[in-house]
C-alpha positions in Angstrom: -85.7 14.1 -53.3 -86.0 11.3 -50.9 -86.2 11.7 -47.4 -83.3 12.5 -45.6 -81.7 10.2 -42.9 -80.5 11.8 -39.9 -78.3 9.9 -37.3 -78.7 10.1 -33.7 -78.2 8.4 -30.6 -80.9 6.5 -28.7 -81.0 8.7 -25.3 -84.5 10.6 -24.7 -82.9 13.6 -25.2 -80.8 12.9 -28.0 -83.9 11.3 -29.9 -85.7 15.2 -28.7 -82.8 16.9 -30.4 -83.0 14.6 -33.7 -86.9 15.1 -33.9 -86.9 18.5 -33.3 -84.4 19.0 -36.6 -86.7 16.7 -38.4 -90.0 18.9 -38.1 -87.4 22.0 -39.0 -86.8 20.7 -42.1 -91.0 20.2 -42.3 -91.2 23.6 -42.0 -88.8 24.4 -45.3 -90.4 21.3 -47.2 -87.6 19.2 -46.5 -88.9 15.2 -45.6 -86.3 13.6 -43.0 -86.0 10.4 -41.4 -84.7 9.4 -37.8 -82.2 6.8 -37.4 -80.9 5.6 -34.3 -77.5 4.6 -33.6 -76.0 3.5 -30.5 -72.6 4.4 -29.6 -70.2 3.5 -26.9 -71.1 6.0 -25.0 -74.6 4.6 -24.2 -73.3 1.0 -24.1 -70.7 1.9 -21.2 -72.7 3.5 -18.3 -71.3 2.3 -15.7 -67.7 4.3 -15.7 -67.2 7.7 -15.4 -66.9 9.2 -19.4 -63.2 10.4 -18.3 -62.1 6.8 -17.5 -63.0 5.5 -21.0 -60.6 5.0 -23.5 -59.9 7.8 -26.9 -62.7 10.5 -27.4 -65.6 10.5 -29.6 -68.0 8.3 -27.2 -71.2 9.7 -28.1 -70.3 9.7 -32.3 -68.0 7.9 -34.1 -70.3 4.8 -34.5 -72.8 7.8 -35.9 -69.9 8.9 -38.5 -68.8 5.7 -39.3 -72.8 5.9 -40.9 -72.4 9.0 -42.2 -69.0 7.6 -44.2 -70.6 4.5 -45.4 -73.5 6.6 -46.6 -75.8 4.8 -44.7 -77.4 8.2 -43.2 -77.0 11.7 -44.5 -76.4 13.5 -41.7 -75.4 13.4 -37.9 -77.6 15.2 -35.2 -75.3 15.6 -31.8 -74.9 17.5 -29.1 -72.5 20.0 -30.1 -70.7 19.5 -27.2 -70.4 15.8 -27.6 -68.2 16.3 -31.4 -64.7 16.3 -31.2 -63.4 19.7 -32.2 -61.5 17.7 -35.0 -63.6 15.7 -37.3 -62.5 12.8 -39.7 -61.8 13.6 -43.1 -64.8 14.1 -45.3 -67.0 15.4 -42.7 -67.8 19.0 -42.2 -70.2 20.8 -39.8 -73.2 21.4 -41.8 -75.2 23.5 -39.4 -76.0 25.0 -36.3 -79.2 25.9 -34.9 -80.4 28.8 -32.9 -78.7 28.1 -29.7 -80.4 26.8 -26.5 -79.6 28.4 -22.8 -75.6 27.2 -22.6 -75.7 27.6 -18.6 -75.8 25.0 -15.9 -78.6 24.4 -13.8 -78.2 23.3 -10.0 -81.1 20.1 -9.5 -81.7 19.4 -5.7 -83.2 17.0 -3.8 -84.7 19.5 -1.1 -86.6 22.6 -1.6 -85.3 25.7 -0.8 -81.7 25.4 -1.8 -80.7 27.5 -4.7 -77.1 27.9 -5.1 -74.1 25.5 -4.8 -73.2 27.7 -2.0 -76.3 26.7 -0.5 -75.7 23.0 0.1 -75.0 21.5 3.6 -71.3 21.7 4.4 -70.3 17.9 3.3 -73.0 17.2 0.8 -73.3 15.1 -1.8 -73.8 16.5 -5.1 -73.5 14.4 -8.6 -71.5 14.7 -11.8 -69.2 12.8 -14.4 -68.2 15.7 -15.8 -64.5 16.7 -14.9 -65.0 20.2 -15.9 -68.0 20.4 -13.5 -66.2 17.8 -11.2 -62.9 20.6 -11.4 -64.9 24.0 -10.5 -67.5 22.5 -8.1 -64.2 22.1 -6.0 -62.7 25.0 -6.7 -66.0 26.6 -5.5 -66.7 23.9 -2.2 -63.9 21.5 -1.8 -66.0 20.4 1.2 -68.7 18.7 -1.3 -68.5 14.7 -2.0 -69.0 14.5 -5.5 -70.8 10.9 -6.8 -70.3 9.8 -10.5 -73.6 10.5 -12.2 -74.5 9.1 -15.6 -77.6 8.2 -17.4 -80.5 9.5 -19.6 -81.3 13.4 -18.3 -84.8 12.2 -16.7 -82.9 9.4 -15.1 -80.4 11.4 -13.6 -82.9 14.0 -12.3 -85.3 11.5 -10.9 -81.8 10.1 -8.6 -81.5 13.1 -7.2 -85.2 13.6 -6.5 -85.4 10.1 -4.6 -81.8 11.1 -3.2 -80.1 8.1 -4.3 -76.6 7.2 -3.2 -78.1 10.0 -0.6 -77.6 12.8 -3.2 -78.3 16.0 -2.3 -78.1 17.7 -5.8 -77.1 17.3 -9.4 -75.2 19.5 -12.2 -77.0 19.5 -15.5 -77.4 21.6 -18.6 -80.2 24.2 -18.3 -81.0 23.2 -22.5 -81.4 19.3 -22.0 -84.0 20.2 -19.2 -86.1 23.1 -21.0 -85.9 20.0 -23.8 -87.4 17.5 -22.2 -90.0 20.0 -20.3 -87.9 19.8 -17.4 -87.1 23.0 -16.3 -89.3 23.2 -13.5 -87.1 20.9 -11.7 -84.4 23.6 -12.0 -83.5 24.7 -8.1 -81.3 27.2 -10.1 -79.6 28.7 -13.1 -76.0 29.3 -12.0 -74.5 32.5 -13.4 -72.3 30.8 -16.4 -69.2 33.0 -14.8 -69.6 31.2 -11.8 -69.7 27.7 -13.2 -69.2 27.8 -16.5 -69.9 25.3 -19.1 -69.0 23.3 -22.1 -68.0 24.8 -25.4 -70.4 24.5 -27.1 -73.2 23.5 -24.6 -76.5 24.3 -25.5 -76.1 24.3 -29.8 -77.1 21.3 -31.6 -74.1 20.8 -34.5 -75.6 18.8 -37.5 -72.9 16.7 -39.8 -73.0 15.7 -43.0 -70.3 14.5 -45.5 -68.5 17.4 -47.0 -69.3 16.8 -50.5 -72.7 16.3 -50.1 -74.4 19.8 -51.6 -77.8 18.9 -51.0 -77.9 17.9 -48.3 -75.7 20.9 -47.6 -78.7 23.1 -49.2 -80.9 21.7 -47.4 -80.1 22.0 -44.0 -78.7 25.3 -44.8 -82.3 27.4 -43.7 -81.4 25.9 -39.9 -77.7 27.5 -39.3 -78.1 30.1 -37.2 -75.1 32.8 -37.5 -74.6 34.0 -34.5 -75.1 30.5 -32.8 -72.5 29.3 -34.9 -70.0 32.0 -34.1 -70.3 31.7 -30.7 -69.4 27.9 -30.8 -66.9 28.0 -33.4 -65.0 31.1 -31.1 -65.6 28.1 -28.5 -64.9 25.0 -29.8 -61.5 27.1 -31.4 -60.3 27.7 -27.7 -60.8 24.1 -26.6 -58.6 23.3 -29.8 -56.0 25.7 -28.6 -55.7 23.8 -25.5 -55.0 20.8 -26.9 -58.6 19.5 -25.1 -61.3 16.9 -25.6 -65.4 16.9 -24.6 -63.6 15.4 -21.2 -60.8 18.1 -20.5 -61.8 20.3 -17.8 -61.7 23.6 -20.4 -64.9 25.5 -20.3 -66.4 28.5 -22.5 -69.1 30.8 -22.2 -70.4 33.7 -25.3 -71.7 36.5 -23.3 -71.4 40.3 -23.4 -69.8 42.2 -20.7 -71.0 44.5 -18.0 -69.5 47.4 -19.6 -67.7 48.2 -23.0 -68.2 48.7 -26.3 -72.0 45.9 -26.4 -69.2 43.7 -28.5 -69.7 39.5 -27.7 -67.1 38.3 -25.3 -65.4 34.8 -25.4 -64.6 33.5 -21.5 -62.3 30.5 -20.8 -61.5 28.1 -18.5 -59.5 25.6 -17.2 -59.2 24.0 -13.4 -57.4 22.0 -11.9 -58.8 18.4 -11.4 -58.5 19.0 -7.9 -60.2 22.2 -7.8 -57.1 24.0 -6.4 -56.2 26.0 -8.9 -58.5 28.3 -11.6 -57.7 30.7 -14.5 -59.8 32.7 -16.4 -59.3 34.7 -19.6 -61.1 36.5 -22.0 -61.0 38.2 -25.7 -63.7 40.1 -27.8 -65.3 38.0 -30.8 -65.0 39.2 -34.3 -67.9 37.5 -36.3 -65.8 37.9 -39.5 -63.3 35.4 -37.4 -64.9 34.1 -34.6 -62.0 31.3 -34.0 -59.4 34.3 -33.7 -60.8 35.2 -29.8 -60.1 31.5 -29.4 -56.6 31.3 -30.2 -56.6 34.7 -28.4 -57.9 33.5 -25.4 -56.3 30.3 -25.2 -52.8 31.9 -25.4 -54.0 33.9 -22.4 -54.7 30.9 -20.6 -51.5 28.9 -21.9 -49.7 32.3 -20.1 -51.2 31.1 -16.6 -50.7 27.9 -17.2 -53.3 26.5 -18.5 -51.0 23.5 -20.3 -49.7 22.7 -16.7 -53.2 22.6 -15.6 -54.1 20.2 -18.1 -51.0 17.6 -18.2 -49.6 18.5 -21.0 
């Protein structure tokens, strides 16, 4: 079998994620290849991701290879892919998940929570999920658009560029690129929560391709892939893109029955407003606590919320 060719985008971490697949498939005797593709997304860095135009920034230049055939499969950020894909591509595989939490970056020791932060500060993000619950949480905050490669958006804080003070990132892209010790903290995931699907690494592949189907198969990890299909099912619900201030978090809770637990989100752009729901997973139907949870959300007005 030749080697298979494996999309990615050109960001450090990106390249990380595609590389680290690669030597995965070493490990089962599967040879791969990394090819890079650059997608909107990395050409337009100088606009906030919610200002750009349609959805699918960091991968439809990556699928448009994987339907000419011109790579075999697509490595992305699983909370980069559109919860609906085009028609003859499937998700092929998810790997063991990564930490799915957010980590606080700042550019002075000693603080360690967002509730921390000097009354006005500045603190950096072109997310408008993150953008939505840091003001919900301190409306007193000046939030700066953020964008870039992960070590280039660290290193801005730690210089305090723009004179920021701190910095929301994902905890995984840090531990990735053996950044974690730049992490002032690991907010609770109830407190800010993230993406759906942060953390996992979803690999595409065209749907009647079997072996390349086969042979990624050894790297799905079930319960990874439950947590982000209950996730990614909820952000469907909703009617949301990767941009749409909806967040989701897998976790167990503090009591009960030891059963996984699908939170989610939505806030109001301008932070004044937040609802949170919640339903147990079934892993026989993962996607059902997303419909569930989404109609409890839809209840407190979740479509309001979100403009529709």
């Amino acid at each position: 079998m030749t080697a298979l060719r494996l999309g990615t985008r050109c960001s450090q971490l990106a390249l990380w994620q595609a590389e680290w697949v690669k030597a995965a498939l070493a490990r089962h005797g599967v040879a791969a290849e990394v090819v890079i593709i650059r997608t909107r997304g990395d050409a337009d860095i100088d606009r906030p991701l919610h200002e750009l135009e349609g959805k699918g920034f960091f991968t439809k230049e990556i699928e448009d290879a994987l339907l000419d055939g011109r790579i075999d499969a697509a490595v992305h950020s699983l909370k980069d892919l559109p919860t609906r894909l085009p028609d003859g591509l499937v998700l092929g595989a998810v790997p063991r998940r990564a930490d799915p939490a957010e980590a606080l970056v700042t550019s002075q020791a000693g603080v360690t929570s967002i509730a921390g932060l000097r009354p006005g500060a500045k603190i950096g993000t072109s997310s408008l999920r993150r953008v939505a619950q840091i003001r919900y949480l301190r409306p007193d905050l000046e939030i700066v658009p953020l964008r870039g490669n992960v070590p280039t958006r660290v290193q801005k804080v730690r210089d305090g560029r723009d004179g920021l003070d701190a910095a929301l990132l994902a905890c995984a892209g840090l531990e990735r690129l053996e950044l974690a010790g730049q992490v002032a903290a690991r907010l609770d995931p109830l407190e800010v929560m993230p993406a759906p699907g942060q953390g996992a690494l979803g690999i595409e592949l065209r749907g009647d391709d079997r072996g390349t189907r086969a042979a990624l198969a050894p790297l799905d990890d079930a319960p990874s892939a439950h947590g982000v299909a209950a996730e990614r099912t909820l952000l469907a619900a909703l009617g949301g893109g990767c941009q749409a201030p909806v967040a989701a978090y897998c976790g167990k809770r503090q009591t009960g029955n030891g059963k996984r637990v699908l939170y989610g989100r939505v806030t109001a752009r301008d932070g004044s407003v937040q609802i949170t729901a919640s339903a147990e997973i079934d892993e026989r139907d993962p996607g059902a606590a997303g419909v569930a949870a989404a109609a409890l959300l839809d209840a407190q007005g979740a479509s309001r919320l979100l403009g529709r």
